[in-house]
VOLOLUM-817214 format. One record per residue: residue number from 0; residue in one letter; chain; x, z, y of N, C-alpha, C in turn. Coordinates in Angstrom, 1 decimal. Atoms other than C-alpha are relative to their C-alpha. Layout:
# VOLOLUM-817214
   k r c  neast    nup nnorth caeast   caup canorth  ceast    cup cnorth
 NUM A A      X      Z      Y      X      Z       Y      X      Z      Y
...
This chain:
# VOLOLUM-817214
   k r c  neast    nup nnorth caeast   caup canorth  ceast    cup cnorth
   0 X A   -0.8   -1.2    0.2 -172.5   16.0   -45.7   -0.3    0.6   -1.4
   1 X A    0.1   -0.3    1.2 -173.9   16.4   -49.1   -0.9    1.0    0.0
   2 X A    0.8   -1.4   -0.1 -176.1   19.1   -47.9   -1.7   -0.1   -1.3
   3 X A    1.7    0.0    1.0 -179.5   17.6   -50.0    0.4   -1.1   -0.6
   4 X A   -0.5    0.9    0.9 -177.3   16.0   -52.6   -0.9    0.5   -1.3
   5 X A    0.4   -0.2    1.1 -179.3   18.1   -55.0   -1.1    1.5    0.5
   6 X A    0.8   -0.8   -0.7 -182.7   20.0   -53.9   -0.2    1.4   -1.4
   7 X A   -0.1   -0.9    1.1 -182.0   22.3   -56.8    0.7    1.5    0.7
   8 X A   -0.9   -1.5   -0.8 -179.7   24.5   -54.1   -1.2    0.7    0.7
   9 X A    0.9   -0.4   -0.9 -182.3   26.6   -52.5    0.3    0.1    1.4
  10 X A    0.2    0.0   -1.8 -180.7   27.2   -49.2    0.0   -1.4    0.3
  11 X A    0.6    1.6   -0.9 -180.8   23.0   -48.8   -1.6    0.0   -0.1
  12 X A    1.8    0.2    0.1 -184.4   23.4   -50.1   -0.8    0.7    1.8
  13 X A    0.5   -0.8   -1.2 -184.8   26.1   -47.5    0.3   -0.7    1.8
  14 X A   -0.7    1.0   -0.6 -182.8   24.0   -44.9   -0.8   -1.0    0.2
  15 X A    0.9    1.3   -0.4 -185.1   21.1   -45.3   -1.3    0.1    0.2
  16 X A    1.4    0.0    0.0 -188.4   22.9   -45.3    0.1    0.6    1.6
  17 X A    0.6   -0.4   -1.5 -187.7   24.4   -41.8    0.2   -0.9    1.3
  18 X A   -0.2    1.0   -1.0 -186.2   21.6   -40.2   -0.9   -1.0    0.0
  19 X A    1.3    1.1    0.3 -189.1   19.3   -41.2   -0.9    0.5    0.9
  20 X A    0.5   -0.9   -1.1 -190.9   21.8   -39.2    0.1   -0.1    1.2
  21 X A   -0.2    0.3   -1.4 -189.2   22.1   -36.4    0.5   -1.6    0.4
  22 X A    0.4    1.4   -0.6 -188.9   18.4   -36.2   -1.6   -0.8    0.1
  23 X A    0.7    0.4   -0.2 -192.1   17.3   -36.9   -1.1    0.9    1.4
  24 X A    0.5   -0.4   -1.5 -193.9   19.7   -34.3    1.1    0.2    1.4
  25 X A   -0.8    0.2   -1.9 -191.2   18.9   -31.5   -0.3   -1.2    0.4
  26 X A    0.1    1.5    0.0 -192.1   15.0   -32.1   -1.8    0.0    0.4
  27 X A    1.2    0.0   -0.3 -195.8   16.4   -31.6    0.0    0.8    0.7
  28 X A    0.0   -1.1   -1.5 -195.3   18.3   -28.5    0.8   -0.7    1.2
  29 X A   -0.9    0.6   -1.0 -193.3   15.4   -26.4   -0.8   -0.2    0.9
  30 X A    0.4    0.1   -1.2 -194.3   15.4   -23.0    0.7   -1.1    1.2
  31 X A   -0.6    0.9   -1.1 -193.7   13.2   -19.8    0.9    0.5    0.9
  32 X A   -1.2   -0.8   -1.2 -192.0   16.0   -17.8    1.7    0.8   -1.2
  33 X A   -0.5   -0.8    1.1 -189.6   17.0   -21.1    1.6    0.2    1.4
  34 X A   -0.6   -0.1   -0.8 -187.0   16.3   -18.0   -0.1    0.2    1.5
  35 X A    0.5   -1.3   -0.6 -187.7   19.1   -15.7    0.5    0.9    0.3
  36 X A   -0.5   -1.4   -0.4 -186.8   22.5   -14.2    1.6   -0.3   -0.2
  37 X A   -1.4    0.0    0.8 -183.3   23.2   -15.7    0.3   -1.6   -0.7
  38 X A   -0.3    1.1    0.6 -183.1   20.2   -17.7    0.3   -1.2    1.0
  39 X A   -0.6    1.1   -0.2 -183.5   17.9   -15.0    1.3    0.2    1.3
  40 X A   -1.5   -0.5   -0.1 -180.4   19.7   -13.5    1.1   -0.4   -0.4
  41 X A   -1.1    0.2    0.9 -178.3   19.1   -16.2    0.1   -1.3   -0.2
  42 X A    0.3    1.2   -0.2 -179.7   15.7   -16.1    0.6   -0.8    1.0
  43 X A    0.2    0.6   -0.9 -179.1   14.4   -13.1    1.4   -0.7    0.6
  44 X A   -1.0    0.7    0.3 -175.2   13.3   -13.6   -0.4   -1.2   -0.6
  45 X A    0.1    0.7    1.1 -176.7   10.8   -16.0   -0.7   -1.2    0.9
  46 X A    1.0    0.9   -0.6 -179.5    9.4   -13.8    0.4   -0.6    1.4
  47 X A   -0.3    0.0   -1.6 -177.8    9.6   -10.2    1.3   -1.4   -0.4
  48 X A   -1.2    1.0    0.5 -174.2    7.6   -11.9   -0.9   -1.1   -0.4
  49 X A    0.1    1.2    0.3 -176.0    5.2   -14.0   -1.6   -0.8    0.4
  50 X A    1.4    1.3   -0.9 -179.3    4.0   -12.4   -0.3   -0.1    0.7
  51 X A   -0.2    0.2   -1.9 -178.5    4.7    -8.6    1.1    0.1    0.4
  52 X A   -1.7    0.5   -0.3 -174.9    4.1    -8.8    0.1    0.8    0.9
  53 X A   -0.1   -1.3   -1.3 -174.5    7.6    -6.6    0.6    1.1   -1.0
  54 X A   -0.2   -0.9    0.8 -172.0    9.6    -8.9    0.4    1.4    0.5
  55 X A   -0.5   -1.2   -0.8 -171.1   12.0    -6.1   -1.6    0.8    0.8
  56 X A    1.2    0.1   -0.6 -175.1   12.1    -5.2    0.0    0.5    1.4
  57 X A   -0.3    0.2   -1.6 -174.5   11.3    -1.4   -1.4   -0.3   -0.3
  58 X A    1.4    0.3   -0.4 -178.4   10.7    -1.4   -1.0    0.5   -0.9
  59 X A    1.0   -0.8    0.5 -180.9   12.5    -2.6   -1.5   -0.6   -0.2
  60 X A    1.3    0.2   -0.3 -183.8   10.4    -1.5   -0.8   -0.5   -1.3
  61 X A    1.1    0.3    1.5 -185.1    9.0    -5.1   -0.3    1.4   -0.5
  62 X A   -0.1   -1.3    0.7 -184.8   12.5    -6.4   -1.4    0.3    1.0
  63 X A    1.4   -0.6   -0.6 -187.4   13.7    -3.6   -1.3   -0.6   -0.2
  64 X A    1.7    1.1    0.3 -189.7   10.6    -4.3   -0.3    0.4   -1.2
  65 X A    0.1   -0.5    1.3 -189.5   11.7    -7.8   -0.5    1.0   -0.1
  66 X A    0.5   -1.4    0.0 -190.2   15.2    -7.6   -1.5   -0.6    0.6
  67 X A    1.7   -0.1   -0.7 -193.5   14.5    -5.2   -0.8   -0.7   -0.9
  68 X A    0.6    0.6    0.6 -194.5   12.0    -7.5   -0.7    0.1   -1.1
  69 X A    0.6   -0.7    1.7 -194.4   13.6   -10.8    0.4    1.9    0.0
  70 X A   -0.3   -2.0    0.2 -193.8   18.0    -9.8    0.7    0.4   -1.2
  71 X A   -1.0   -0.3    0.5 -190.7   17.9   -12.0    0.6    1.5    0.3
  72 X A   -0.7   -1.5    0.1 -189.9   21.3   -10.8   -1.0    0.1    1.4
  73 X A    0.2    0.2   -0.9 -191.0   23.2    -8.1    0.8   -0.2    1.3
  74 X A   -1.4    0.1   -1.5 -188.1   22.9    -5.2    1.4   -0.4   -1.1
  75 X A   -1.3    1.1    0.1 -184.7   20.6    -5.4    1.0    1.1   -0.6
  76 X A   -1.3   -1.4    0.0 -183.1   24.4    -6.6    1.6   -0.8   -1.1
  77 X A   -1.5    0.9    1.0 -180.6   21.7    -8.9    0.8   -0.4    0.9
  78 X A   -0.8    1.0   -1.2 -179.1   20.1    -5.6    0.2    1.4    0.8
  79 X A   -0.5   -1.1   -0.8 -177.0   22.7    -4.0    0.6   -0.8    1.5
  80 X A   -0.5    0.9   -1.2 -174.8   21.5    -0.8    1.4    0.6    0.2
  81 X A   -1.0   -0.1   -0.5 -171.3   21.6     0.3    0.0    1.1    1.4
  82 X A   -0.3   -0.4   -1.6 -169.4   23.3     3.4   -0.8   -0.8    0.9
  83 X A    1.0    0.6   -1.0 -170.6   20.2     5.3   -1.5   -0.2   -0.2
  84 X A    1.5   -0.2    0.2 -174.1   20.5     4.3   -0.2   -1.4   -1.0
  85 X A    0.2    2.0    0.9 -173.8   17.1     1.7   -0.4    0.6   -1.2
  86 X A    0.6    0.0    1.0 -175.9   17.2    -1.6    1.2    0.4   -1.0
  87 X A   -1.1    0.1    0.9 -173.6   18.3    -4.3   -1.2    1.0   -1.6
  88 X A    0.8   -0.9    1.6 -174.7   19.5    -8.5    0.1    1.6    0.2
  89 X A   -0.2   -1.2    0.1 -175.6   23.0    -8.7    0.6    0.7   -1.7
  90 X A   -0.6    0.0    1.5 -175.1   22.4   -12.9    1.3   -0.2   -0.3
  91 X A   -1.4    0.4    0.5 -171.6   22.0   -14.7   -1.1   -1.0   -0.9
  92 X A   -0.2    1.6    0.3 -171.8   18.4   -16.1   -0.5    0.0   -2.0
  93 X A    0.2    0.1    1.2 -172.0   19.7   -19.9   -1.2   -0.4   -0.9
  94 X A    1.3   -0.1    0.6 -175.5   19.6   -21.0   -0.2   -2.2    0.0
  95 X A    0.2    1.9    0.2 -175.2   15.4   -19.6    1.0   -0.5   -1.0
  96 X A   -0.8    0.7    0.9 -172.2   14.8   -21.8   -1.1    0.0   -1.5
  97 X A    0.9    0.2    1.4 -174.6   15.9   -25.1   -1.7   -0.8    0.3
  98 X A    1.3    0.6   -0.6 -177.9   14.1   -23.4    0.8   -1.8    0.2
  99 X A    0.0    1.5    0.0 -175.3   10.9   -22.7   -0.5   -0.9   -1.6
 100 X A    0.2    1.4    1.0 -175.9    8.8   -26.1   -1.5    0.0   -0.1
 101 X A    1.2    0.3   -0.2 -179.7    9.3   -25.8   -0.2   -1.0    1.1
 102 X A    0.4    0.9   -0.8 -179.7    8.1   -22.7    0.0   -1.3    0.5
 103 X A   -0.6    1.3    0.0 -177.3    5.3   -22.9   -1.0   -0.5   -1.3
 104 X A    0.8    0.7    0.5 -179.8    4.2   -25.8   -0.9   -0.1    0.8
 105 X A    0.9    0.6   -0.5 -182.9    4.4   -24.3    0.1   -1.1    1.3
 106 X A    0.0    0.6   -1.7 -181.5    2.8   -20.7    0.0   -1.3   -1.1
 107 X A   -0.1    1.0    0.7 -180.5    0.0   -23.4   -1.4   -0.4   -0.5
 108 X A    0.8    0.5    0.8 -183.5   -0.3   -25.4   -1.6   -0.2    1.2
 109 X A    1.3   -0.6   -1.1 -186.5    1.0   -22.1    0.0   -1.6    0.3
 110 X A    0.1    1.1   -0.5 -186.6   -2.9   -20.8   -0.8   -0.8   -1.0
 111 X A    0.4    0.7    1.3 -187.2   -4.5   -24.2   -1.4    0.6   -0.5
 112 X A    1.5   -0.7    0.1 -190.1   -1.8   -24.7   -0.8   -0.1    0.7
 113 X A    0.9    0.1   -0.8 -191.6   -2.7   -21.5   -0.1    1.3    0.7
 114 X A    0.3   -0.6   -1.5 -190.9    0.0   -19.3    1.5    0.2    0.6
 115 X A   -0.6    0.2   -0.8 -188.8    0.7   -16.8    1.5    0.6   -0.4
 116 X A   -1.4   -1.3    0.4 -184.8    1.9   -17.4    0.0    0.5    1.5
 117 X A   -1.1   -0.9   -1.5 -184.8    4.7   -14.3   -0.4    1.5   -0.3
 118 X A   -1.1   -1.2    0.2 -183.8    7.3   -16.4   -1.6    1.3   -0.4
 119 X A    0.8   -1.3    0.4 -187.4    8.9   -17.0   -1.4   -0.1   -0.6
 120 X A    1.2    0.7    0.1 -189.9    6.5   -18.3    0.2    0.8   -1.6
 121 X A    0.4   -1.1    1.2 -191.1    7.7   -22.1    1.5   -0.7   -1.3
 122 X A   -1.0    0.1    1.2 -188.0    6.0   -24.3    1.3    1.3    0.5
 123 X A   -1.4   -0.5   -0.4 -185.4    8.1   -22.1   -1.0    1.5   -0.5
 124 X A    0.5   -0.7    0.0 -188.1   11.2   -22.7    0.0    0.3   -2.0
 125 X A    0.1   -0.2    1.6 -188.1   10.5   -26.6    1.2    0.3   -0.8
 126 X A   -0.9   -0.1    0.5 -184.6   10.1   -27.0    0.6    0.7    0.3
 127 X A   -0.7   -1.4    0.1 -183.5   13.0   -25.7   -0.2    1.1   -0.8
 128 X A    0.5   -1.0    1.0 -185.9   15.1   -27.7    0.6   -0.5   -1.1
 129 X A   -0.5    0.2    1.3 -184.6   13.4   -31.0    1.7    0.5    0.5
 130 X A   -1.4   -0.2    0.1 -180.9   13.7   -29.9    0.1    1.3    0.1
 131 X A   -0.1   -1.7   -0.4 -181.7   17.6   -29.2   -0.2    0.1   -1.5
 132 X A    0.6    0.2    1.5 -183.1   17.2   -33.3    1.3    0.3   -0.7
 133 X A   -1.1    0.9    1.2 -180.1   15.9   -34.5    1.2    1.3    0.4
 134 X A   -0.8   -1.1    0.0 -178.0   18.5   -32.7   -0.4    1.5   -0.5
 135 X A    0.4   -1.8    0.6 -180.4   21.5   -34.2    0.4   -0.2   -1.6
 136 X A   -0.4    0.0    1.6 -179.6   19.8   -37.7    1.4    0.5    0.0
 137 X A   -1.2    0.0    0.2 -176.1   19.9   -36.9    0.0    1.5   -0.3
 138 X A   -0.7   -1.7    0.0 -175.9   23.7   -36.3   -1.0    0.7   -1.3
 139 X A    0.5   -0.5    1.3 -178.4   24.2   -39.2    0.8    0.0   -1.3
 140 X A   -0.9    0.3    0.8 -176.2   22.8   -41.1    1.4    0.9   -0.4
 141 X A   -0.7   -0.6   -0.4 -173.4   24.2   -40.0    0.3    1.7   -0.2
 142 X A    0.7   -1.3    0.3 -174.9   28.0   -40.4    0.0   -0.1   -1.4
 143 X A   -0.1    0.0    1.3 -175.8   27.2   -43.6    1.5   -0.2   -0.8
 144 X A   -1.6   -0.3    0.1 -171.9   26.8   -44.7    0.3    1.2    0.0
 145 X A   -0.2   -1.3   -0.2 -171.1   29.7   -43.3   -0.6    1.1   -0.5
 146 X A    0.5   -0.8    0.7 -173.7   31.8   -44.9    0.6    0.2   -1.5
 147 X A   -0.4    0.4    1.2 -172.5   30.4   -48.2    1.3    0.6   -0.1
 148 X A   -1.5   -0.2    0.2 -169.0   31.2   -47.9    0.3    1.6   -0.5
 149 X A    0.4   -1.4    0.4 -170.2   35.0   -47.8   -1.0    0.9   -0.7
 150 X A    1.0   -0.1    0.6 -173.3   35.0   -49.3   -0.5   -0.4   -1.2
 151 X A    0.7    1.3    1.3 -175.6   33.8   -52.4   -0.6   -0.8    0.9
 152 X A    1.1    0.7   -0.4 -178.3   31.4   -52.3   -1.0    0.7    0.6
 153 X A    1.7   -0.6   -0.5 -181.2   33.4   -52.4    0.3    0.8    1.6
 154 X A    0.0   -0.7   -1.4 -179.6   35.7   -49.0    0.1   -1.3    0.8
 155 X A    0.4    1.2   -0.5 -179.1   32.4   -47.4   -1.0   -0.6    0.3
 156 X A    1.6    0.8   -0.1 -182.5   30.8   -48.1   -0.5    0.7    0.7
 157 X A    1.1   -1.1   -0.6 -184.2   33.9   -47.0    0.6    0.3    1.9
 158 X A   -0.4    0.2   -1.0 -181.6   33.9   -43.7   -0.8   -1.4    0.8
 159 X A    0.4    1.3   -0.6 -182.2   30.4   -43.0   -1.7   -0.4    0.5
 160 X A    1.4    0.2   -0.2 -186.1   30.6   -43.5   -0.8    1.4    0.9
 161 X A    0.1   -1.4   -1.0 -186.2   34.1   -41.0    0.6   -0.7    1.2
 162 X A   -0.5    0.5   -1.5 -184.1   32.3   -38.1   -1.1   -1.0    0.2
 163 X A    1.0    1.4   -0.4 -186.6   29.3   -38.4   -1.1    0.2    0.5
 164 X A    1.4   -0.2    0.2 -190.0   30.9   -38.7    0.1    1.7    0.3
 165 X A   -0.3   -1.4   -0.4 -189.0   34.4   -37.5    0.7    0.7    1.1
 166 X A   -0.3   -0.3   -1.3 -187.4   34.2   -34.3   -0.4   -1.0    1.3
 167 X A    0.1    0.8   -1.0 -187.5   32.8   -31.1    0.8   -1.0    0.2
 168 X A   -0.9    1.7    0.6 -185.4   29.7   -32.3   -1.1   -0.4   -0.3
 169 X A    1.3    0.9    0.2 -188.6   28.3   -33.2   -0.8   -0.5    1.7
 170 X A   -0.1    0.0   -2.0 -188.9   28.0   -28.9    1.0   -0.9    0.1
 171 X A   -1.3    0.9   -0.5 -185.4   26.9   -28.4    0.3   -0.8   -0.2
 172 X A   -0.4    1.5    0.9 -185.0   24.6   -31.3   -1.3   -1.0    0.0
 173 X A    1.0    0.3   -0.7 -188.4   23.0   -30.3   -0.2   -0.5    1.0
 174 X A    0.4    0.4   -1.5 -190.2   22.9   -27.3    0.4    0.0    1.0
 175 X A   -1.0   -0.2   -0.8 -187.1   23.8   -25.4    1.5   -0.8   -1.0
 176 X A   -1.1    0.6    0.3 -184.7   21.7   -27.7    1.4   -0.5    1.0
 177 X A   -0.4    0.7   -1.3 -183.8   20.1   -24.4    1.3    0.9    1.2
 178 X A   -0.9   -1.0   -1.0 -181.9   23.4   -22.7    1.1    0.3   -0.8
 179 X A   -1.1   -0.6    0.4 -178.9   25.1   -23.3    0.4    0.5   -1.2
 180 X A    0.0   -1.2    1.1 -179.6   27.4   -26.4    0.4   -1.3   -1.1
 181 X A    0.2    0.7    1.0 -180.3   24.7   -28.5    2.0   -0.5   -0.9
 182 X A   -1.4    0.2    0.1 -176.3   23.2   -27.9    1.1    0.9   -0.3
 183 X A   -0.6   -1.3    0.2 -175.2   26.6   -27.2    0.2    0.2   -2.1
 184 X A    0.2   -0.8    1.3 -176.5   27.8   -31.2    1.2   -1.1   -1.0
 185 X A   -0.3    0.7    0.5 -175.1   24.5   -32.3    2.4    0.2    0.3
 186 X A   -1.2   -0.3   -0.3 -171.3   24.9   -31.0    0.3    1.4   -0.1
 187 X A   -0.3   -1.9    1.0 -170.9   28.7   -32.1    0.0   -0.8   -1.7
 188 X A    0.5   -0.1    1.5 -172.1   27.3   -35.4    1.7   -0.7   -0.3
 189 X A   -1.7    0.7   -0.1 -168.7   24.8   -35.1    0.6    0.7    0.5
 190 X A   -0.9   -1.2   -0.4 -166.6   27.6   -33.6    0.6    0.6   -1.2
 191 X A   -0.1   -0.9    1.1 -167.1   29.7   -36.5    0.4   -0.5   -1.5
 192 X A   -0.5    0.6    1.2 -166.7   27.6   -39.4    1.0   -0.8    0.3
 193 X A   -1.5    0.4    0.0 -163.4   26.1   -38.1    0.7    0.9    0.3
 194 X A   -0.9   -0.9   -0.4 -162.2   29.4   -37.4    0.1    0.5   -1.4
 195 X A    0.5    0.0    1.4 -163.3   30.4   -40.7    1.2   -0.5   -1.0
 196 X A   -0.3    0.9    0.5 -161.4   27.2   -42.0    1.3    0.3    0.6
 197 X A   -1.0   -0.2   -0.8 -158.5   28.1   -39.7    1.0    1.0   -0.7
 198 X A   -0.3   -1.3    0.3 -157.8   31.4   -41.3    0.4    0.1   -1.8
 199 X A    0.0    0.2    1.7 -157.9   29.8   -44.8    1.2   -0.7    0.1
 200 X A   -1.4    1.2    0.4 -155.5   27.1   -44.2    1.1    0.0    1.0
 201 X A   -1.1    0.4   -1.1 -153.7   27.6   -41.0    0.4   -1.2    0.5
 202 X A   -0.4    1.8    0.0 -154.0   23.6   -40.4    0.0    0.0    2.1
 203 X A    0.5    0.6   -1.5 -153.5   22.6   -36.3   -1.5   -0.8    0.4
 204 X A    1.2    0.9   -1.0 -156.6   20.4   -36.2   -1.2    1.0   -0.1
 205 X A    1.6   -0.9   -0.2 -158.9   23.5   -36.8    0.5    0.6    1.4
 206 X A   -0.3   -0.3   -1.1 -157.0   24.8   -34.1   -0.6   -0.7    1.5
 207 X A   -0.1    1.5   -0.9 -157.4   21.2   -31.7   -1.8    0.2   -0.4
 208 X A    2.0    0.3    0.4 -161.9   21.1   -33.1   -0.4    1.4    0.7
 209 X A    0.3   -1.6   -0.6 -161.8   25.0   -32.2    0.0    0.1    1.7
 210 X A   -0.2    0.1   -1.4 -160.5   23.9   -28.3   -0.9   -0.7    0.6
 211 X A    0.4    1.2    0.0 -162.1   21.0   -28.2   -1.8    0.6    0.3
 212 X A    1.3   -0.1    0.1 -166.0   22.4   -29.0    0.0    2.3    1.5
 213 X A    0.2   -1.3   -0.8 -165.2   26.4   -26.8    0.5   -1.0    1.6
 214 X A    0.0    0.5   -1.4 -164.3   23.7   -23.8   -1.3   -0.6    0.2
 215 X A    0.9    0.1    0.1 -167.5   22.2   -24.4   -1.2    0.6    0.8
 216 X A    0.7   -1.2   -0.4 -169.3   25.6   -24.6    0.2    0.5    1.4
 217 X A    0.1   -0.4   -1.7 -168.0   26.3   -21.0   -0.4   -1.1    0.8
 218 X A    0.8    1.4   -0.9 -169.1   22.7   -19.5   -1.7    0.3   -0.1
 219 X A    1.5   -0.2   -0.4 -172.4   23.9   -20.4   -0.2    1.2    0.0
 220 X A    0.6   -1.0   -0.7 -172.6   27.4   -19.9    1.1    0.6    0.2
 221 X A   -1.6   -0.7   -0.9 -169.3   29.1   -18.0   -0.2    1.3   -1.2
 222 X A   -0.2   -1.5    0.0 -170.4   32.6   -19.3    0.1   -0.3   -1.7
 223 X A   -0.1    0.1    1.4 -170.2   31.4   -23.3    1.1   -0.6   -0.2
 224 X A   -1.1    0.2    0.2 -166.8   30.9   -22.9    0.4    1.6   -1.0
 225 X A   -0.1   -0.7    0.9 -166.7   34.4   -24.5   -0.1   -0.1   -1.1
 226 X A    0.0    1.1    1.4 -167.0   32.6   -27.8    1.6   -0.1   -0.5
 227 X A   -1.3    0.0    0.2 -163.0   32.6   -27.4    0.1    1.2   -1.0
 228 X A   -0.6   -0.8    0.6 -162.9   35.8   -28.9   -0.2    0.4   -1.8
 229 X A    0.5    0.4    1.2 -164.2   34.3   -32.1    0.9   -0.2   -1.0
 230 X A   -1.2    0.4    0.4 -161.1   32.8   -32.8    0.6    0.6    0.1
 231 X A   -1.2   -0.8    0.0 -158.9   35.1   -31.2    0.1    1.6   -0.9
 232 X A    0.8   -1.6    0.7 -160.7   38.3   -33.2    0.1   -0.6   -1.6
């Protein structure tokens, strides 16, 4: 994207010294439970479809051997149940759509590494935390744009290096890369600068990227559909 075509811009300088950051200590803080509580919620379209061929999860029973085995959470509170009392997601599906291409790598690669593909050995555990990376670069990125458009450098830099090292985004984009916020911060960040870009040009496909990323934002969190009024405001 051209962003550190030239480290002479401060806010890329700034840009690359916090994301170094928060990548290098999220790559030194991966754990064996990173899929867990909430996460392995949002998970469990991914693992139930593709490695127990159960996309409607009529069965539950690996799920409970799993939990006992490794205290992934404390109670099944992600498995809700139908009228007729039948296992059904208590999550909307969104969080697995941006978790599928981690996964679909590691299930590919986990065999050849020597452990197991079921969905929670340490490649499926690594590649989620990098794919959560890649989506905090996106919205860093992304922010940064947008600062620019209204801002200098130097307010930028000093924005960019205050959200990093000055809020509780240093949590979300981190050691919680894995939840909601992280996607959430990231899809506002594309909301805004195609609305932005909308308002400049009046082109239909900012319109069609604008629908496209606020249907998104409601697959993974219903109530950040208010995000609509980004565009419509």
């Amino acid at each position: 994207m051209g962003i550190f075509r030239s480290l002479s811009s401060k806010s890329a300088l700034a840009l690359l010294i916090g994301y170094v950051f928060l990548f290098s200590f999220r790559l030194a803080h991966v754990n064996e439970k990173e899929i867990s509580w909430d996460n392995l919620g949002y998970y469990l379209y991914l693992s139930s479809t593709f490695v127990h061929d159960d996309p409607l999860l009529a069965d539950i029973s690996w799920l409970k051997e799993l939990n006992e085995k490794k205290q992934l959470a404390g109670t099944l509170y992600m498995v809700s149940s139908n009228d007729q009392g039948e296992p059904m997601y208590f999550f909307l599906m969104g969080m697995s759509v941006f978790y599928a291409p981690s996964f679909f790598i590691a299930h590919s690669l986990a065999p050849s590494l020597g452990y197991e593909a079921n969905g929670f050995s340490w490649p499926y555990q690594y590649a989620l935390v990098l794919g959560g990376l890649l989506y905090t670069l996106i919205g860093l990125i992304f922010l940064r744009k947008i600062l620019l458009r209204f801002f200098s450098e130097n307010v930028t830099s000093i924005v960019l290096l205050l959200l990093v090292f000055g809020t509780n985004s240093v949590h979300h984009l981190t050691l919680d890369n894995l939840g909601t916020v992280n996607v959430i911060f990231m899809l506002n960040t594309l909301i805004i600068w195609h609305t932005i870009n909308w308002h400049r040009e009046y082109s239909k496909k900012y319109l069609f990227y604008i629908t496209v990323f606020l249907s998104l934002l409601a697959l993974v969190k219903p109530s950040e559909v208010a995000s609509a009024f980004i565009p419509l405001l």
